[in-house]
N, C-alpha and C positions, 0 to 999 in steps of 0.2 A: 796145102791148098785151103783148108779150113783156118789157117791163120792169115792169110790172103785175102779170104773173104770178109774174116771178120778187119781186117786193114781198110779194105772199099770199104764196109759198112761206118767202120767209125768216120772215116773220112768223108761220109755221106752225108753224116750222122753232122758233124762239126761246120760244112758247110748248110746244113739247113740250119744250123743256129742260126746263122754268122746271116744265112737270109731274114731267116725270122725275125732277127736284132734290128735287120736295117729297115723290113718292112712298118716294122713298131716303132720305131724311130721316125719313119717318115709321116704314119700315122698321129705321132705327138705333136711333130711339127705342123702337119696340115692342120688340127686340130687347135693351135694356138695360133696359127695365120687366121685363119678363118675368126676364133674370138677375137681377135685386134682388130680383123677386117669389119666385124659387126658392132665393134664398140666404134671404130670412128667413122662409120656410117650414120650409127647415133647420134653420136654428141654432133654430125651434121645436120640433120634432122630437126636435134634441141635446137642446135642455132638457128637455124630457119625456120622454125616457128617462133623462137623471140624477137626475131627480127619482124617478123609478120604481127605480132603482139602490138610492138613498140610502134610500128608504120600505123597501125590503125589505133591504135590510145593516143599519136599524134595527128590523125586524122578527126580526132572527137573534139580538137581543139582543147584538152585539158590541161596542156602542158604551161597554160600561163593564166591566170584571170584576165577577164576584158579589162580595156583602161580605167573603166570608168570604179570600176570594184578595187584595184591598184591604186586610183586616184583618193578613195574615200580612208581605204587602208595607210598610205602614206599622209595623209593631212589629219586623220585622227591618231596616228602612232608619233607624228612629228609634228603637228600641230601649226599647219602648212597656213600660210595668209591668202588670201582671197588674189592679191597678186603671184602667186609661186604656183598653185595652181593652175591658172591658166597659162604660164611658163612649162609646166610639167604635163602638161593633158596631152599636146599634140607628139613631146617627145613619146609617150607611151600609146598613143593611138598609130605612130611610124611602126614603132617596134611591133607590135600586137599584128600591124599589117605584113610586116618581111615573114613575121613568123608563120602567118599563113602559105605565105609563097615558099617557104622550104617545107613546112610542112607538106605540101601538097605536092612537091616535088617527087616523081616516082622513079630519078635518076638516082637516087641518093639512098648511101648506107644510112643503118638509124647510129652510128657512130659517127658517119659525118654533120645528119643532124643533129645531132646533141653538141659536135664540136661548133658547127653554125650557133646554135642556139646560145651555147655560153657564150662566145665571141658577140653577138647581137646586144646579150642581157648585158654584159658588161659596160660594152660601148655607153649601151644608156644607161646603166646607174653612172658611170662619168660623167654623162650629161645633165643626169638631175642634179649631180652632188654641186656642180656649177652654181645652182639656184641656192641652195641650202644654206644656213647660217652655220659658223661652227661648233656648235653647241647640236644644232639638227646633223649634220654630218656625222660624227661623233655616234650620236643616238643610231642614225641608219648604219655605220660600221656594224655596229655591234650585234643589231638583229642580223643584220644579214650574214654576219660571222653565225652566227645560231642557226639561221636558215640551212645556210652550207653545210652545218655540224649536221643538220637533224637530216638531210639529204645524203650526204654520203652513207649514216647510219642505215636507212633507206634502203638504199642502191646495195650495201654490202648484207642484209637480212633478203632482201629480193633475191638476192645470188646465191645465195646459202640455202634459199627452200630449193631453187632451180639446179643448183648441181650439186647439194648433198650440203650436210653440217660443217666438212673440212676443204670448203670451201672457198678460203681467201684470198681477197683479190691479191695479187701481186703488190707489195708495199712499194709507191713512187717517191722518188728522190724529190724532198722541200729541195726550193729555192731558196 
């Protein structure tokens, strides 16, 4: 009878393990759902507030100088004649105008305005490169090759304070 008992007891004994395991176990699990659950609540969070950043720094109008600052910058860096100027003013006074209307657009991701915005900016350097001699074409490549350089730089130290040092964007495929 005493070896009977102690039979139930061990048998008692083994299944309160075998609970205790799974109760611990379900305990880790909930424990690391819940961390996942609170980290991409976060980083939802993050993104909606840089989205909200980006909407109102494109609401402060910063995103481009006015024509007329664009205008003084391309005729003293390319050394523009009194006719290419007034060729080039209203193409940049269009531009400077659409970019208010997406800017102020409250349908739009700040990814589709910035896809807007390249899309715009480009159109019109095509249009001024029109005006330009090829010796000024050439000159504005090259800055504007700089520009883009010193922008992406930008854009990828922006990201790096916003989500940490190990940070980098995804490498896109050249054309």
């Amino acid at each position: 009878m005493a070896e009977q008992i102690q039979r139930v007891t061990i048998k008692k004994g083994k299944r309160m393990k075998k609970i205790l395991a799974v109760v611990l176990a379900a305990a880790i699990i909930w424990g690391a759902a819940s961390a996942v659950m609170a980290e991409t609540e976060e980083k939802a969070v993050k993104e909606k507030t840089v989205a909200k950043k980006v909407k109102e720094y494109g609401a402060n109008e910063k995103m481009l100088p006015e024509p007329e600052v664009q205008l003084e910058r391309l005729t003293k860096g390319l050394q523009l004649t009194a006719e290419q100027q007034q060729q080039i003013r209203p193409m940049l006074m269009e531009e400077y105008a659409s970019l208010k209307v997406i800017r102020q657009d409250e349908n739009i991701s700040p990814k589709q305005i910035q896809a807007k915005v390249e899309a715009l900016r480009t159109e019109t350097i095509a249009r001024i490169q029109t005006v330009l001699t090829p010796e000024q074409k050439e000159k504005h490549d090259l800055v504007s090759n700089e520009i883009k350089a010193n922008k992406q730089k930008r854009m990828q130290e922006n990201r790096k304070a916003r989500l940490g040092t190990n940070a980098d964007p995804p490498q896109q495929l050249k054309k």
